[in-house]
C-alpha positions as CSV (number, residue, x, y, z in Angstrom):
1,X,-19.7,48.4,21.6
2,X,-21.5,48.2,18.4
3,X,-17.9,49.7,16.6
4,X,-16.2,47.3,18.3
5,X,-18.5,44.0,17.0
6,X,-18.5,45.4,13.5
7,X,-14.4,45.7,13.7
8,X,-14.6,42.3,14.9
9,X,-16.5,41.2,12.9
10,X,-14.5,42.6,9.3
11,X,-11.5,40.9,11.2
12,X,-13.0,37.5,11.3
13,X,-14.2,37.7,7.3
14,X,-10.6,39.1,6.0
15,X,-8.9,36.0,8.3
16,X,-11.1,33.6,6.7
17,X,-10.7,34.6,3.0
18,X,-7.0,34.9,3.4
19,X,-7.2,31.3,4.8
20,X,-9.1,30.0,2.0
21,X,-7.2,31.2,-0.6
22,X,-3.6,31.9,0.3
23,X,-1.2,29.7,2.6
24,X,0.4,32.5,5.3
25,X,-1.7,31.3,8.1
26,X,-0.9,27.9,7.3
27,X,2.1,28.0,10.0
28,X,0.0,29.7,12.7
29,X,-2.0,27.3,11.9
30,X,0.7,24.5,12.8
31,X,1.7,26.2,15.9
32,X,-2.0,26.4,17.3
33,X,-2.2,22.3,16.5
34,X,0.7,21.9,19.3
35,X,-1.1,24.3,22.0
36,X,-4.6,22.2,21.0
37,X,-2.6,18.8,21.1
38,X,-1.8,20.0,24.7
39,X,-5.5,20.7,25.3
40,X,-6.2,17.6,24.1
41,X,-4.5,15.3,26.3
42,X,-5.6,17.6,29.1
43,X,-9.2,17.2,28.4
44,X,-8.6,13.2,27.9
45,X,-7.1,12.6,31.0
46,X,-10.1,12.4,33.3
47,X,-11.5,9.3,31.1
48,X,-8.0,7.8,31.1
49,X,-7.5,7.7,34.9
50,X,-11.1,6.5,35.2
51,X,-10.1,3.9,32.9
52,X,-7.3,3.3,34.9
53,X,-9.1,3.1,38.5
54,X,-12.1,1.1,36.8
55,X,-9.3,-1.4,35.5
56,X,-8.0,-1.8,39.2
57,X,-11.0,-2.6,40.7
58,X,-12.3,-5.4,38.2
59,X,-13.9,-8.0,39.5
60,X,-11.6,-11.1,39.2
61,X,-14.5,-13.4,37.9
62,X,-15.2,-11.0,35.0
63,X,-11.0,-10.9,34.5
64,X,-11.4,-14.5,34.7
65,X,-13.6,-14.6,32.2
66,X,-12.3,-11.9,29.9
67,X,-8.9,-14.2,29.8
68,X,-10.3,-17.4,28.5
69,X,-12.6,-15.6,26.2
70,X,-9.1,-13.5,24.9
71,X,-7.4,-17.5,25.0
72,X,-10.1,-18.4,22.4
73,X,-10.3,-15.8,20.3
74,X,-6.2,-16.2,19.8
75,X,-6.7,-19.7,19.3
76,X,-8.9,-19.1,16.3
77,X,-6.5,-16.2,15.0
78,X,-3.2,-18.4,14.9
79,X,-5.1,-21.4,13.2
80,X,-6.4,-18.4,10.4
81,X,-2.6,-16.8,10.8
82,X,-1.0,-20.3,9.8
83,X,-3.6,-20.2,6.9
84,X,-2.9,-16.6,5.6
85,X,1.0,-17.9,6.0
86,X,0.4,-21.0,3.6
87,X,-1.3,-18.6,1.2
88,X,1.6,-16.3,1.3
89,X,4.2,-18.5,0.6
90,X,1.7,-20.2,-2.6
91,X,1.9,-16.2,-3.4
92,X,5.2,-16.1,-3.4
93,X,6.5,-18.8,-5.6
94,X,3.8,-18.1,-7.9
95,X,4.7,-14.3,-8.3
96,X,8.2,-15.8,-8.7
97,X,7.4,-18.4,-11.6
98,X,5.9,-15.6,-13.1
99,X,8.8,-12.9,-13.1
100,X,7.1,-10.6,-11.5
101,X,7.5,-8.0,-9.4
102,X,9.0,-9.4,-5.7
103,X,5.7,-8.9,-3.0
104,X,6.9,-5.4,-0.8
105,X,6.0,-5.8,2.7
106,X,3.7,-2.6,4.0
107,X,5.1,-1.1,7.2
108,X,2.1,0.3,9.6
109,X,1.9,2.3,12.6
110,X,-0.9,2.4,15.0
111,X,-2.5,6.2,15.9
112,X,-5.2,7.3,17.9
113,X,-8.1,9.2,17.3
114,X,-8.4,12.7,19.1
115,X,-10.9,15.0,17.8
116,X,-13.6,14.9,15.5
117,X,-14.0,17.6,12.7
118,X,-17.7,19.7,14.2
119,X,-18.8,20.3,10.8
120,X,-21.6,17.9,9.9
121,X,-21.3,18.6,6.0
122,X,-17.6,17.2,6.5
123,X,-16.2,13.9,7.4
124,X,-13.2,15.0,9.0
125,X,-11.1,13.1,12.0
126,X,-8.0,13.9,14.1
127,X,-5.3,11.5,15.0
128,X,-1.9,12.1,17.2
129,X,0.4,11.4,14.6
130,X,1.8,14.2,12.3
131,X,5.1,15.3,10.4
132,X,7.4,14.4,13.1
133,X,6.2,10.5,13.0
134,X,6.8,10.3,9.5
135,X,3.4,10.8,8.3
136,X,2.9,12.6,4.4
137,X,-0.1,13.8,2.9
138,X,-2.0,11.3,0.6
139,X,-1.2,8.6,3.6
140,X,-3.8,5.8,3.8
141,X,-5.8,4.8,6.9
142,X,-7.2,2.0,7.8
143,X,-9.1,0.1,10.9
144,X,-8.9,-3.3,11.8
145,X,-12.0,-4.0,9.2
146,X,-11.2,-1.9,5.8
147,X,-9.9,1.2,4.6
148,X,-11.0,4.3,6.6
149,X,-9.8,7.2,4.0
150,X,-6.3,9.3,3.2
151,X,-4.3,12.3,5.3
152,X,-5.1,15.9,4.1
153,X,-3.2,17.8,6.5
154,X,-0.2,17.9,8.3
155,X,1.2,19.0,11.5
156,X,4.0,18.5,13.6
157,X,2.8,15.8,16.1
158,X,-0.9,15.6,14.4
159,X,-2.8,15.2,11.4
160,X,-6.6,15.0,9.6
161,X,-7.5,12.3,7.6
162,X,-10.6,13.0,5.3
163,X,-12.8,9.6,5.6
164,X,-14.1,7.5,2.3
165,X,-17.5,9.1,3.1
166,X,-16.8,12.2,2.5
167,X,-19.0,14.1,-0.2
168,X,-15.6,15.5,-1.8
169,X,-13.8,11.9,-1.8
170,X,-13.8,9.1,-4.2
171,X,-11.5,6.0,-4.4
172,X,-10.9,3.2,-7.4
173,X,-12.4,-0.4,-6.7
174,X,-12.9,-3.2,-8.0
175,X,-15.7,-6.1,-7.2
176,X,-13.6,-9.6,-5.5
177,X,-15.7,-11.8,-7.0
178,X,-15.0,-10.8,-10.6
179,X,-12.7,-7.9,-10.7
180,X,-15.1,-5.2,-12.1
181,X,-13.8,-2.1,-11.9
182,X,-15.7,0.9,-10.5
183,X,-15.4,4.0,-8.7
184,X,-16.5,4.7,-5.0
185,X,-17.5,8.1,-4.1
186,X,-18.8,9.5,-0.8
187,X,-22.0,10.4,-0.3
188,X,-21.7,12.6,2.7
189,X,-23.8,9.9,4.9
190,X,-21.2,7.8,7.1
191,X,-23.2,4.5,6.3
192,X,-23.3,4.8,2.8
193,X,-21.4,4.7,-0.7
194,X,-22.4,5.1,-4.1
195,X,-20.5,4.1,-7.6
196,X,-20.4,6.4,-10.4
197,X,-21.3,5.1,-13.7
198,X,-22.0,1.5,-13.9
199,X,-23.1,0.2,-16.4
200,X,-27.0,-1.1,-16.7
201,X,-25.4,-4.3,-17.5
202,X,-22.7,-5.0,-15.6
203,X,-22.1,-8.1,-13.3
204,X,-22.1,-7.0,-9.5
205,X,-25.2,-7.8,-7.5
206,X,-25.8,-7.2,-3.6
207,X,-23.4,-8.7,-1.1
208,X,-20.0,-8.4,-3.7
209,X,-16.8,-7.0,-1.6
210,X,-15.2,-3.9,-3.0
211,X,-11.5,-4.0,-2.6
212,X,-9.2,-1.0,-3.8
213,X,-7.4,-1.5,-7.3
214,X,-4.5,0.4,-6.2
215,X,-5.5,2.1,-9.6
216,X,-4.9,5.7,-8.2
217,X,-1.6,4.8,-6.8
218,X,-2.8,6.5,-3.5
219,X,-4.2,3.7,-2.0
220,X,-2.7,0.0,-1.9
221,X,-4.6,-2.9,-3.7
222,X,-6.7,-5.6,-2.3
223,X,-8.0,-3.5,0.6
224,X,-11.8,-3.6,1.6
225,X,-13.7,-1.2,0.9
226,X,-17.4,-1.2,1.3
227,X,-19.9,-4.4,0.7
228,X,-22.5,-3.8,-2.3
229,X,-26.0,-3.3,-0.2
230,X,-28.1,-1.6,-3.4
231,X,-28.5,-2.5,-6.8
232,X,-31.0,-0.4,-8.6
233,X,-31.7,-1.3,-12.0
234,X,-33.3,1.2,-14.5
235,X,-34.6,0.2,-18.1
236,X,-34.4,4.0,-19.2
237,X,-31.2,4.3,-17.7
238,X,-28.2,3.4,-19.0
239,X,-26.2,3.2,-15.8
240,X,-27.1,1.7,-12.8
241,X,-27.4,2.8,-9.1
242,X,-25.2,1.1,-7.1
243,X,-24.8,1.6,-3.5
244,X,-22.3,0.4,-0.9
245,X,-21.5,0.5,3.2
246,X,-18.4,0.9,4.3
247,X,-16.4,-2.2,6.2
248,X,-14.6,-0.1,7.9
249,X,-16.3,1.4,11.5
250,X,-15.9,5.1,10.4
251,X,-18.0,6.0,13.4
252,X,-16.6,3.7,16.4
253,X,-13.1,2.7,15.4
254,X,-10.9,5.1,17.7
255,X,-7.5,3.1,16.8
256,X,-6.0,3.0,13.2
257,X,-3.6,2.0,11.2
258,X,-1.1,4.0,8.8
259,X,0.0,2.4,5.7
260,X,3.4,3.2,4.6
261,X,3.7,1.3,0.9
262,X,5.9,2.0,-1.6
263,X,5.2,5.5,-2.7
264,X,7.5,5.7,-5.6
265,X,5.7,5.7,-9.2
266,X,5.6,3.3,-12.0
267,X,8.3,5.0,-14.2
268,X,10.8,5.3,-11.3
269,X,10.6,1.7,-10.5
270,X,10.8,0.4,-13.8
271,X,13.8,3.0,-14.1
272,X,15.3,1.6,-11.1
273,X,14.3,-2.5,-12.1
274,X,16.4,-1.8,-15.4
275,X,19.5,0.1,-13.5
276,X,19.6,-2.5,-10.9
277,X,19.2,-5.4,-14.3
278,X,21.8,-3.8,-15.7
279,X,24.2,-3.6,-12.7
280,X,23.6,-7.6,-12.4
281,X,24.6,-8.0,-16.0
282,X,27.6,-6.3,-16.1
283,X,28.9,-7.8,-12.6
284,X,28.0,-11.2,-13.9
285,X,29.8,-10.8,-17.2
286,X,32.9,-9.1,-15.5
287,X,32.7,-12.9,-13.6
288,X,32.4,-14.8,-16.7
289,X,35.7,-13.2,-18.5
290,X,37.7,-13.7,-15.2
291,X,38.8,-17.6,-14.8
292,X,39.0,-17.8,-18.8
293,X,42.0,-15.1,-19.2
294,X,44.3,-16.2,-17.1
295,X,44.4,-20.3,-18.2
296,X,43.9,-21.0,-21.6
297,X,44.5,-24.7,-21.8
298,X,40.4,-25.4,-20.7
299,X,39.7,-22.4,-23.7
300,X,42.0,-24.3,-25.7
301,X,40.4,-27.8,-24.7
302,X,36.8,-26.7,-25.3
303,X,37.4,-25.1,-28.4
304,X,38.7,-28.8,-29.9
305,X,35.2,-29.8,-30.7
306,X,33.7,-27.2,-33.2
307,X,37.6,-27.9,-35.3
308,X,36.9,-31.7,-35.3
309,X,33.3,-31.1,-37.3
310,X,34.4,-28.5,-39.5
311,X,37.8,-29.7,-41.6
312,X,38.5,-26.3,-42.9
313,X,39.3,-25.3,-39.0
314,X,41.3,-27.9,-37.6
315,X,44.9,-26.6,-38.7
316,X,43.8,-23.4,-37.3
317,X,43.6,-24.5,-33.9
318,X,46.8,-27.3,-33.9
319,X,48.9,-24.5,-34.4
320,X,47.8,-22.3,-31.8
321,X,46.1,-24.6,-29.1
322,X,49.1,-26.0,-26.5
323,X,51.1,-28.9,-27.6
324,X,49.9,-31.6,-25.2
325,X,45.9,-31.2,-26.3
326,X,46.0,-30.5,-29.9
327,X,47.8,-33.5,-30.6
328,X,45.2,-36.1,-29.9
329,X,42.5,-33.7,-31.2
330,X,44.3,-33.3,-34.7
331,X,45.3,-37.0,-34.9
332,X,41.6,-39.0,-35.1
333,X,40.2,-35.8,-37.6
334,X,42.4,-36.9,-40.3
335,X,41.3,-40.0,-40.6
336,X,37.7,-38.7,-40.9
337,X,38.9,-36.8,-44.2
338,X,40.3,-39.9,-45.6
């Protein structure tokens, strides 16, 4: 017996360093996420039929109720939609008066929390979506609130996202009110974030929203973040210590959001800006040159003009302009030269 546990035992060490430092359990790996995906929904659907059953047997005062309470509530979110709409188009034209860049609309997809990583010195969640749905590592998530944190690892119908809070995460911000740049870093607490090296001196004060910069081009700007809680200022110190809490629920929220944004780099879409710039030019010059070949009287006709002000030029184009314009554009230059 004793053999046996100590065989075991070399086993279980040798697994985990190969794990940890090479990839060829990485497809076991995989295939164990579908058999535990199985498990998953298996273990889930007792509280699912409950749900179901409990749903049936509402009372229909409390439905009742529920109903005009849900009429409210999306009364108040149209009149803030039509608001957010009005802003969007004032975006719009402005980004558009200013050349820039046209706005890219962000594609989402809603997933579902499933499992919760055990390890209390990691802040590690499970969601049903994987490689199959399109998801890619580096993927932001986000609740209905802020941003929740990125996907670390894939797997054919599920994935792990590491959450903001994590002791090994940090993310670029940037304070709303003034645009103060910073950087958020996890503290390993799930109510709590601190940033790293700001200055004694520097604007931000408690109750200042920290939105993403989009800095890292991981995550998407203009985001929330966390809300500034803690401001601790040190005369000996020359940085201060500033700490956050997330907006998003990182404990409660069970459904989330995947951002799909543009994931292509600065330098290929200022590579493909000046193909597609290029492209336009050459199509609209190929335009330009095609009604003036094939009828030269309006060439002739418009070229009249520069002749008549210059008297050096005026035989030039009599003689090779049609007879029926150059005539009358020849006949009132000479007497200008008299």
């Amino acid at each position: 017996m004793g053999v046996r546990l100590l065989v075991l035992v070399v086993m279980s060490i040798a697994l985990m360093v190969v794990d940890s430092r090479f990839d060829l359990l990485k497809p076991v790996r995989s295939q164990m996420g579908l058999v535990l995906m199985e498990s998953y929904w298996i273990t889930d659907l007792p509280q699912r039929m409950w749900q179901g059953v409990a749903g049936q047997f509402g009372s229909r005062t409390e439905l009742i109720a529920e109903n005009e309470k849900l009429k409210t509530e999306a009364l108040l979110l149209q009149g803030r939609l039509q608001k957010l709409a009005a802003l969007t188009e004032q975006n719009v034209r402005l980004r558009e008066l200013l050349n820039s860049s046209a706005l890219v609309n962000e594609k989402v997809e809603v997933a579902e929390l499933i499992g919760v990583d055990p390890n209390p010195f990691t802040h590690r969640i499970l969601i049903n979506k994987g490689e199959r749905d399109g998801v890619f590592l580096g993927q932001p998530v986000l609740d209905a609130r802020g941003l929740m944190g990125q996907v670390v690892e894939l797997m054919p119908y599920t994935s792990r996202v590491l959450l903001l809070t994590d002791s090994t995460h940090s993310i670029p911000v940037q304070v709303n009110r003034n645009g103060l740049r910073a950087i958020a870093s996890g503290t390993g607490n799930p109510e709590r974030l601190e940033l790293r090296h700001v200055a004694d001196t520097a604007d931000i004060k408690e109750g200042d929203l920290l939105v993403s910069s989009g800095m890292g081009q991981r995550f998407p700007a203009g985001y929330p973040v966390a809300t500034v809680n803690e401001v601790i200022h040190d005369s000996g110190q020359p940085f201060a210590i500033v700490r956050a809490i997330p907006t998003a629920a990182l404990n409660r929220s069970r459904y989330m959001l995947l951002v799909f944004s543009d994931r292509r780099t600065p330098e290929e879409r200022a590579t493909e800006a000046a193909i597609a710039q290029e492209e336009a030019d050459r199509q609209g010059a190929s335009h330009g040159q095609a009604p003036t070949s094939p009828a030269p009287t309006p060439g002739a006709a418009g070229a009249q003009p520069a002749p008549a002000t210059a008297p050096a030029s005026v035989p030039a184009p009599a003689a090779h302009g049609s007879s029926a314009p150059a005539q009358p554009a020849a006949a009132p230059a000479q007497p200008r030269r008299q």
